[in-house]
PASEBA-1860 file (N, C-alpha, C; in nm, 3 decimals):
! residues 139
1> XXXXXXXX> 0.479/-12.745/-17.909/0.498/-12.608/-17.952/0.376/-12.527/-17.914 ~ 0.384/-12.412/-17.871/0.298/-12.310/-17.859/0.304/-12.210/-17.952 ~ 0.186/-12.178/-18.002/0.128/-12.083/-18.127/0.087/-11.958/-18.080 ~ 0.129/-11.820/-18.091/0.101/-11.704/-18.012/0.066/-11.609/-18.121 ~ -0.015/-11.554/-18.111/0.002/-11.400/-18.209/0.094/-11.294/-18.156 ~ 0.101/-11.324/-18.035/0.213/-11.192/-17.998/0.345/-11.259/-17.978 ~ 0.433/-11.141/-18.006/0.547/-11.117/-17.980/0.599/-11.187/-17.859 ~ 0.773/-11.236/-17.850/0.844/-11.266/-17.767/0.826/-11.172/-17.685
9> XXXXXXXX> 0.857/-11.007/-17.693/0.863/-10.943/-17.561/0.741/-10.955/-17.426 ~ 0.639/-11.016/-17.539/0.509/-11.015/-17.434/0.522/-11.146/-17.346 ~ 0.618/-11.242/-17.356/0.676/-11.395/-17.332/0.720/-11.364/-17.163 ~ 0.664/-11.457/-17.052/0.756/-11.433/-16.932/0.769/-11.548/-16.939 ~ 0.913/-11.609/-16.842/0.929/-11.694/-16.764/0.996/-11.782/-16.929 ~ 1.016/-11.945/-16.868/1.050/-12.013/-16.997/1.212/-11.994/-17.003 ~ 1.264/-12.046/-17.101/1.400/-12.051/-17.154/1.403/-11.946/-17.200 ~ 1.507/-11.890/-17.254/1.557/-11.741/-17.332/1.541/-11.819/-17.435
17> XXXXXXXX> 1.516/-11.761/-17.549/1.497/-11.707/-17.684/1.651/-11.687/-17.744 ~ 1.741/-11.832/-17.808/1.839/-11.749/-17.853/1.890/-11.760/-18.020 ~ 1.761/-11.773/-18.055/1.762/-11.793/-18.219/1.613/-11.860/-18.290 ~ 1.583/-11.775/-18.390/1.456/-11.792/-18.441/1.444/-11.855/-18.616 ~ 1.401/-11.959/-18.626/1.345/-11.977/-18.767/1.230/-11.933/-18.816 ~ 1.237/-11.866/-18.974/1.165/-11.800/-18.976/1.098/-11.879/-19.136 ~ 0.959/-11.938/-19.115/0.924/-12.000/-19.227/0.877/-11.883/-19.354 ~ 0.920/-11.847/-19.415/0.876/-11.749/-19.514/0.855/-11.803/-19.634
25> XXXXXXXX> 0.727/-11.770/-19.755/0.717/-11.840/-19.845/0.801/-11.771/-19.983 ~ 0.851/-11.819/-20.028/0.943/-11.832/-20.133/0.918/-11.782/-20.293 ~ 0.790/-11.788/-20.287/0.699/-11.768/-20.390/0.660/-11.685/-20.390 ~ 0.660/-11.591/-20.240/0.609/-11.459/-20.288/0.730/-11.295/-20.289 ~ 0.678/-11.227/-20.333/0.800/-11.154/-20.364/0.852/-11.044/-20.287 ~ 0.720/-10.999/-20.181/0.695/-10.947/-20.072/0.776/-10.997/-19.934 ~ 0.830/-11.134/-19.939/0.846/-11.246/-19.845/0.985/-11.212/-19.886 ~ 1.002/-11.244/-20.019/1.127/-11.296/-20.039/1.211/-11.140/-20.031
33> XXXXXXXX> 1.119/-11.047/-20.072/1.207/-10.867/-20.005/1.217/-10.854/-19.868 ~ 1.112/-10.879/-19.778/1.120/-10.877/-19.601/1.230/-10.952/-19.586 ~ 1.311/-11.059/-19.614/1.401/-11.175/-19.594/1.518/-11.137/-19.603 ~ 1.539/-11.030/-19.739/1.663/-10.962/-19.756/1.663/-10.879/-19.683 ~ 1.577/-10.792/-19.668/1.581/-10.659/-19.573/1.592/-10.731/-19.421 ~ 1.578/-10.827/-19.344/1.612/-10.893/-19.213/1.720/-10.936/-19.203 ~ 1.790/-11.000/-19.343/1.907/-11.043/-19.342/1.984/-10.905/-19.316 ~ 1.981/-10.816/-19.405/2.111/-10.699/-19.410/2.054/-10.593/-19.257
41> XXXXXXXX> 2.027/-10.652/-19.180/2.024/-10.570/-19.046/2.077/-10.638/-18.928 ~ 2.189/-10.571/-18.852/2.220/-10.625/-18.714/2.074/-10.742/-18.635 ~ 2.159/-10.818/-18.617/2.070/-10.913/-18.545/2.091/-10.934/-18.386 ~ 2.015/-10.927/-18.324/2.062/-10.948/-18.153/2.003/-11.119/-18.135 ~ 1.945/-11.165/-18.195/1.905/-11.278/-18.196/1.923/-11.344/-18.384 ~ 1.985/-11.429/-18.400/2.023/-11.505/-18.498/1.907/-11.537/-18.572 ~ 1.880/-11.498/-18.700/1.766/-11.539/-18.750/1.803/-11.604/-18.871 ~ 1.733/-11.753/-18.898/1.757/-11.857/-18.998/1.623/-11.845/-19.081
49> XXXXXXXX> 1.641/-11.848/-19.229/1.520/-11.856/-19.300/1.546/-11.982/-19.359 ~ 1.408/-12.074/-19.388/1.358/-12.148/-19.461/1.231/-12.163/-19.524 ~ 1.256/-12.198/-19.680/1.119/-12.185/-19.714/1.003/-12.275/-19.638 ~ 0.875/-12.175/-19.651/0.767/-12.237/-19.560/0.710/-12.364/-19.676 ~ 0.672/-12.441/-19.603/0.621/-12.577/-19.697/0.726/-12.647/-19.787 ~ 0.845/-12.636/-19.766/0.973/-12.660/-19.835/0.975/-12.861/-19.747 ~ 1.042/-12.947/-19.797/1.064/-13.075/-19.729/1.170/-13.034/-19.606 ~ 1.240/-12.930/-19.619/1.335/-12.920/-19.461/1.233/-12.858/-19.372
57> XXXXXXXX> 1.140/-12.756/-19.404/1.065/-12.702/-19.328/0.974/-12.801/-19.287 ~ 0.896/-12.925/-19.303/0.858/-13.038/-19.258/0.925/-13.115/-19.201 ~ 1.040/-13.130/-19.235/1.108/-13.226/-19.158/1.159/-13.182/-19.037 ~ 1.208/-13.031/-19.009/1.248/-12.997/-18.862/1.115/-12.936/-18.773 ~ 1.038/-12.907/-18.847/0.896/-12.886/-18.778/0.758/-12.954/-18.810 ~ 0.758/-13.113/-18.775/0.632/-13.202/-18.832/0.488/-13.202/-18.777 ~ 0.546/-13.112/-18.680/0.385/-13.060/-18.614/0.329/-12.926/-18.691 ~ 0.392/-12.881/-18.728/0.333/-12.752/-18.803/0.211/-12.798/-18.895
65> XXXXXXXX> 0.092/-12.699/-18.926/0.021/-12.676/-19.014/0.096/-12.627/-19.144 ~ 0.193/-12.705/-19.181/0.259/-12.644/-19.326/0.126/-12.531/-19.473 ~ 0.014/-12.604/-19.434/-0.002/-12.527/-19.550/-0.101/-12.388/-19.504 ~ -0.066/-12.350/-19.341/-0.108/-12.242/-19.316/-0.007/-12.114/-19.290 ~ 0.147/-12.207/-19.300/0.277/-12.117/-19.276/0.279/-12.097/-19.435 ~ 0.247/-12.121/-19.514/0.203/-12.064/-19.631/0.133/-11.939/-19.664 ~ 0.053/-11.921/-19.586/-0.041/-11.818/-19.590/-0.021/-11.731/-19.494 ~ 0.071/-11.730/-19.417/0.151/-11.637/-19.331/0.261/-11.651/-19.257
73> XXXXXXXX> 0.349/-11.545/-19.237/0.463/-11.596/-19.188/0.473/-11.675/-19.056 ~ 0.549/-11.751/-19.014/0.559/-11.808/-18.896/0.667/-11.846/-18.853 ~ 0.759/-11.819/-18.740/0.853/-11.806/-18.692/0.868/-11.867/-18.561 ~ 0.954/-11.969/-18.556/0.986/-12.020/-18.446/1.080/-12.006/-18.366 ~ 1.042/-12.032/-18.241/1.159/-12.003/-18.154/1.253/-12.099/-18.085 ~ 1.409/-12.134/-18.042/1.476/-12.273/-18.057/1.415/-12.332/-17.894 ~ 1.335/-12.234/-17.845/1.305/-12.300/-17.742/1.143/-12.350/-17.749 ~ 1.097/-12.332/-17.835/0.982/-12.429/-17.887/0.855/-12.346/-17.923
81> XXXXXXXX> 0.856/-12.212/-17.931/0.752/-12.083/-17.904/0.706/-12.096/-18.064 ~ 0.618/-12.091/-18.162/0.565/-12.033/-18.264/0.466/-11.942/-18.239 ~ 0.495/-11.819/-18.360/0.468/-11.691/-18.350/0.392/-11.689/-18.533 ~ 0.283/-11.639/-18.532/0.228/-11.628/-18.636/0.136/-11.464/-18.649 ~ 0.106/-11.451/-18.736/0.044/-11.313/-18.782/0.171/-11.184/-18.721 ~ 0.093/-11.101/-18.643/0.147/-11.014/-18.570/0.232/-11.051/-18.545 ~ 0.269/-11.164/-18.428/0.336/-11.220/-18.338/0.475/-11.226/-18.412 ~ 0.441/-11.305/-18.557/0.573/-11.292/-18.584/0.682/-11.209/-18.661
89> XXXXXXXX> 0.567/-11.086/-18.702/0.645/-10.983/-18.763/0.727/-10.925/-18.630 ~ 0.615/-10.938/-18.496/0.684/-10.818/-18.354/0.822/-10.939/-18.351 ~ 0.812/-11.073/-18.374/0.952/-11.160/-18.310/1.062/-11.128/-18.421 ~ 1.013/-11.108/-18.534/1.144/-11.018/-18.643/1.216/-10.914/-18.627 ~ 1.136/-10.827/-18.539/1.179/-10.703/-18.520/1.248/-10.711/-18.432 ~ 1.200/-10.812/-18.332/1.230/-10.795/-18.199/1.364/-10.856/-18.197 ~ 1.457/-10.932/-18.309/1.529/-11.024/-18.291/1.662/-10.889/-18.387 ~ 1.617/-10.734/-18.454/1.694/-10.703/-18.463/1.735/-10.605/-18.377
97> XXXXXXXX> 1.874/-10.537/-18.360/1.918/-10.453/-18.288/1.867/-10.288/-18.283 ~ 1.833/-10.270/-18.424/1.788/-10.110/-18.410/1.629/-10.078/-18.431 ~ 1.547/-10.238/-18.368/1.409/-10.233/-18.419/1.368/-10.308/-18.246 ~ 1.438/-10.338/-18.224/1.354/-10.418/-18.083/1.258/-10.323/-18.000 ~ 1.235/-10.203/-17.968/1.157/-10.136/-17.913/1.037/-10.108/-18.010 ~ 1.051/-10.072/-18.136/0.958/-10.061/-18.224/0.846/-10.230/-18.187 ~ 0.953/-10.333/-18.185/0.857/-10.472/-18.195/0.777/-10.455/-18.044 ~ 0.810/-10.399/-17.967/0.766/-10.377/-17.811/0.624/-10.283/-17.834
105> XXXXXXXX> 0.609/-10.242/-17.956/0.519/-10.112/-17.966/0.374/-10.168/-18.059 ~ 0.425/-10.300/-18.154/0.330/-10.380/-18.265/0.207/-10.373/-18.206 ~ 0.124/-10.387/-18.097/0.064/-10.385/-18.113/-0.053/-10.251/-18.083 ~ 0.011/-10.176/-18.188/-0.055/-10.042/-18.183/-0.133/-10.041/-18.298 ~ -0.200/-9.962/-18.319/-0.333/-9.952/-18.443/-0.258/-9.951/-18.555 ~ -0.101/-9.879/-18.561/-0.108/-9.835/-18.670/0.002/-9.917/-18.677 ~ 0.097/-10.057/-18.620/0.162/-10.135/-18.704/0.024/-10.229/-18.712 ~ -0.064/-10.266/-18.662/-0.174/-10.352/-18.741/-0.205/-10.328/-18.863
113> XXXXXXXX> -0.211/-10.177/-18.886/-0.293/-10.115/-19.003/-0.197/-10.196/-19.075 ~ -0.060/-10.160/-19.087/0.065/-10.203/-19.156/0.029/-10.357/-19.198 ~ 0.057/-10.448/-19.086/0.070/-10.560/-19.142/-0.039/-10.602/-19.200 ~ -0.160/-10.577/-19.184/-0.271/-10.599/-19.278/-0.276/-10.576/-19.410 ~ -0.250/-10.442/-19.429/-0.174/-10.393/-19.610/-0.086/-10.492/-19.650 ~ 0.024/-10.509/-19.570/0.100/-10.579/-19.621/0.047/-10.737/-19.695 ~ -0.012/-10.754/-19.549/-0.056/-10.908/-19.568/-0.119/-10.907/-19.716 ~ -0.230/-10.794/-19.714/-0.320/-10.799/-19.811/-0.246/-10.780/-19.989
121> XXXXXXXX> -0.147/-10.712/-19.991/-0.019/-10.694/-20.113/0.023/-10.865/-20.125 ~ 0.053/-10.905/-20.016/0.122/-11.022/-20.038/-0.007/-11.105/-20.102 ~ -0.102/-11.081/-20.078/-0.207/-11.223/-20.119/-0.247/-11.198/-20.241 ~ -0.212/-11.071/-20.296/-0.234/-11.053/-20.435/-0.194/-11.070/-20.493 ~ -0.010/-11.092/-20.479/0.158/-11.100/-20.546/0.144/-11.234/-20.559 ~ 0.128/-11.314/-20.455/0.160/-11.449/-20.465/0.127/-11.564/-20.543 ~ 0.087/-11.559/-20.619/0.113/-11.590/-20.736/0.111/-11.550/-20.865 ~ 0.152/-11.433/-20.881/0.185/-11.357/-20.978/0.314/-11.449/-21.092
129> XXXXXXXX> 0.287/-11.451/-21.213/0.374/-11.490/-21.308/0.504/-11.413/-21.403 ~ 0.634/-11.384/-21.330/0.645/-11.256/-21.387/0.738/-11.307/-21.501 ~ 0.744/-11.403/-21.545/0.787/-11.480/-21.679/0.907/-11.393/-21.734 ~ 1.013/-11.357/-21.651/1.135/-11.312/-21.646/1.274/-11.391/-21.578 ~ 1.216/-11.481/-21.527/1.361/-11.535/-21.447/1.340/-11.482/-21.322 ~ 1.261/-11.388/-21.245/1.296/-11.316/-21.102/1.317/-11.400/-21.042 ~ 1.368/-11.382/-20.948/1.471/-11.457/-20.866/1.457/-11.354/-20.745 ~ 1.513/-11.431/-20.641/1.559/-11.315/-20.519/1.602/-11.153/-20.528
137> XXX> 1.678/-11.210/-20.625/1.781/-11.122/-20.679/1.723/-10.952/-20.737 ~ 1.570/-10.944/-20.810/1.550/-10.875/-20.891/1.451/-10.761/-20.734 ~ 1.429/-10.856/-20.671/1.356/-10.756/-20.538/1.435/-10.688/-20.407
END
C-alpha cells in the first residue's frame, strides 16, 4: 500500500480508483456526522465506511498503523492507494458527484485552514462523555 497526503486527482497512471474504504473513528462525533453527511450525497465512486481500529478494519487492512487511523481519517483505495490527512478528506470529496472539483481545489490555504479546525474540534470531542445514549443517530 502507498500512503499519500494528497488526493486521488493528483494520482497518474495505475488502475482506476473504483471504490474507497473509508476508516473513520466511531467514537468521535465529528466522524460519525462527516459519515452521514458522505453517505446522503451522490457518490461517483462507492464509498464503504468502517470503524477505524474496529477487528474488520484489521483484518482487511493488516498493514495499517491502526492506532494512527485513529487519530485521523484514512481512506483506502480498492486498488491499494491510502490517503491520510488532507489526502483523504480531497479522496471524499473527490468520490462525490457535486464536490469532485472542490476536492481538485484542497489544496488551497483555505480548505487547509478548514481541515485543521476541524481536525483540531475533533481532538477535543473525542472523547467527550455525553452520558445520554448518543448514538449516530443524535448528530
Amino acid at each position: 500500500m502507498t500512503t499519500t497526503d494528497d488526493g486521488p486527482a493528483g494520482r497518474g497512471g495505475g488502475r482506476a480508483i473504483t471504490s474507497f474504504t473509508v476508516l473513520y473513528d466511531g467514537g468521535c462525533p465529528i466522524c460519525r456526522t462527516a459519515r452521514q453527511w458522505l453517505q446522503g450525497r451522490a457518490q461517483l465512486v462507492p464509498l464503504e465506511f468502517v470503524p477505524a481500529g474496529s477487528l474488520e478494519a484489521r483484518h482487511r487492512f493488516p498493514g495499517l498503523d491502526h492506532a494512527a487511523t485513529l487519530r485521523d481519517i484514512t481512506v483506502i483505495g480498492d486498488e491499494g492507494s491510502v490517503y491520510t490527512g488532507e489526502g483523504a478528506w480531497a479522496a471524499c470529496l473527490w468520490a462525490l458527484a457535486d464536490y469532485r472539483g472542490l476536492s481538485e481545489r484542497m489544496g488551497s490555504g483555505a480548505a487547509r485552514a478548514f481541515i485543521a479546525a476541524a481536525s483540531a474540534v475533533r481532538g477535543r470531542t473525542r472523547d467527550l462523555d455525553y452520558g445520554d445514549g448518543c448514538d449516530d443517530r443524535c448528530l
